[in-house]
N, C-alpha and C positions, 0 to 999 in steps of 0.2 A: 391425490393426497388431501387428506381432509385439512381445516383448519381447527387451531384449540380456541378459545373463547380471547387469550390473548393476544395471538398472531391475527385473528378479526379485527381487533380493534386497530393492532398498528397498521395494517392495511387501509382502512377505512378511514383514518386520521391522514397517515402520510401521504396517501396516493388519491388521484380523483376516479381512477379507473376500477372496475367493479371487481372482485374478486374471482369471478370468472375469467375475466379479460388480463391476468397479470402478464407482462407481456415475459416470455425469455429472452430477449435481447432488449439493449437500452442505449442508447448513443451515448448519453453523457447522464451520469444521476449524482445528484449532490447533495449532501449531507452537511456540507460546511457549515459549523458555528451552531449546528441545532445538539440536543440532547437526542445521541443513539447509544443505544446499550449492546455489550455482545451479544444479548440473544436477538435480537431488532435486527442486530446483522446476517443475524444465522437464519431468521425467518425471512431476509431478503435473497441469500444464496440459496436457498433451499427451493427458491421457484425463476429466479431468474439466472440464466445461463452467461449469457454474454455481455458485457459491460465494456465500451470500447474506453468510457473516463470515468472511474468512480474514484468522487471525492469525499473525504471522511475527515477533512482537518478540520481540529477541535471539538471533535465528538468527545463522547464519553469512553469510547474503545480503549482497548488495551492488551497486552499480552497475549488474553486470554482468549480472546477476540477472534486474531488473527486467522487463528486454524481453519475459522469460518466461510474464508475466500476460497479453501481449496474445493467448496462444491462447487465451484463453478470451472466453465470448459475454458472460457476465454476472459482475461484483464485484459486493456491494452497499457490505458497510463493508471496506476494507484496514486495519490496522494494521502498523505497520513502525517500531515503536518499535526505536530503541536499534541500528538497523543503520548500518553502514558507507556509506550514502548520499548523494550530495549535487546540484547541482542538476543533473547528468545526466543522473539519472532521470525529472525532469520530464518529456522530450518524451514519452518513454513511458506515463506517470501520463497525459497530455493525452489519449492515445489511449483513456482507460477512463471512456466516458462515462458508464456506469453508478451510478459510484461517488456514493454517499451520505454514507458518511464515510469520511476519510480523515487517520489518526493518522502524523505526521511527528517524535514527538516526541524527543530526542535523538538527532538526527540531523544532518547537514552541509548541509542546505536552507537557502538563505539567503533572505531577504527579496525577492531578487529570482524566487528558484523559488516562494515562495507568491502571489507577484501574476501567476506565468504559469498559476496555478493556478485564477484565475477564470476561464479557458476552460471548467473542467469543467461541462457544463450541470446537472447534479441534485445537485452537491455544496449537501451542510445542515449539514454540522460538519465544521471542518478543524483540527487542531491541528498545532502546530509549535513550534520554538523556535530560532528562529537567530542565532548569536551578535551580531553586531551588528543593535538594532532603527531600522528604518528606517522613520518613520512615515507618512511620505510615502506610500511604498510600501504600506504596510499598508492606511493608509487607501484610496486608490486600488482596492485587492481587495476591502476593503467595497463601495464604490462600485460597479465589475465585479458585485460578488455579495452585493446587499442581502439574498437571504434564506438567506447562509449563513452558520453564528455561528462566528468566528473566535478561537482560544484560544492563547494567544503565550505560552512558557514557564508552562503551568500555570493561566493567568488568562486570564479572558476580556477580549479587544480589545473597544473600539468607538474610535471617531472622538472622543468626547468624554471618554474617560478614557486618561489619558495616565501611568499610574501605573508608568512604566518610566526 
């Protein structure tokens, strides 16, 4: 796959390894707190396959972003703290069966995108915080996903603590 004159540069800038060398798989790659754009993401899925942690909170991402994660074969944990997000993104998140955890935290997900989020089959930890708590809802995605531990604004959810 060739490169465009802009996907050069963000390689070249972001990574120390040469262009030839970009690896497909990455243990952990972080993005936290720097300026990345949807297409920055899209020129990162587009050559690397496996990401067992990619962190993206406080990037620049958004909505639009997202769909970008599904070139790849495997996520383990996403974080996507603090982006521009909301439940949009879900049908896309649905398609990333991989995911183990998955951080929603300040973000525009509302109660009804974390109950569509017990589709994920191997999600174990999901955080979130959406502004109105709807417990119905909540509970519900317990139910859907008894063994994944659910963290609502900071705290941990269950069905019998209602401490909201």
């Amino acid at each position: 796959m060739k490169f465009n004159k802009k996907e050069k540069r963000f390689w070249k800038t972001k990574f120390s390894f040469g262009l030839n060398n970009i690896p497909e798989e990455i243990e952990h790659l972080t993005f936290r707190d720097e300026y990345l754009t949807n297409e920055e993401l899209c020129f990162i899925t587009s050559r690397i396959k496996r990401i067992e942690r990619l962190d993206l909170d406080s990037t620049s991402l958004d909505d639009d972003g997202i769909p970008c994660l599904l070139e790849m074969d495997y996520i383990g944990e996403l974080r996507l703290v603090n982006l521009e997000i909301t439940d949009k993104s879900i049908a896309s998140l649905l398609k990333l069966p991989s995911l183990k955890l998955l951080h929603l935290g300040s973000t525009k997900v509302s109660c009804d995108g974390v109950l569509k989020l017990a589709g994920l089959p191997n999600l174990k930890e999901l955080f979130a915080s959406p502004e109105k708590i709807e417990k119905e809802k909540l509970d519900e995605f317990l139910k859907r996903s008894p063994d994944c531990e659910l963290t609502i604004n900071s705290k941990p959810y269950s069905k019998i603590d209602y401490g909201f």
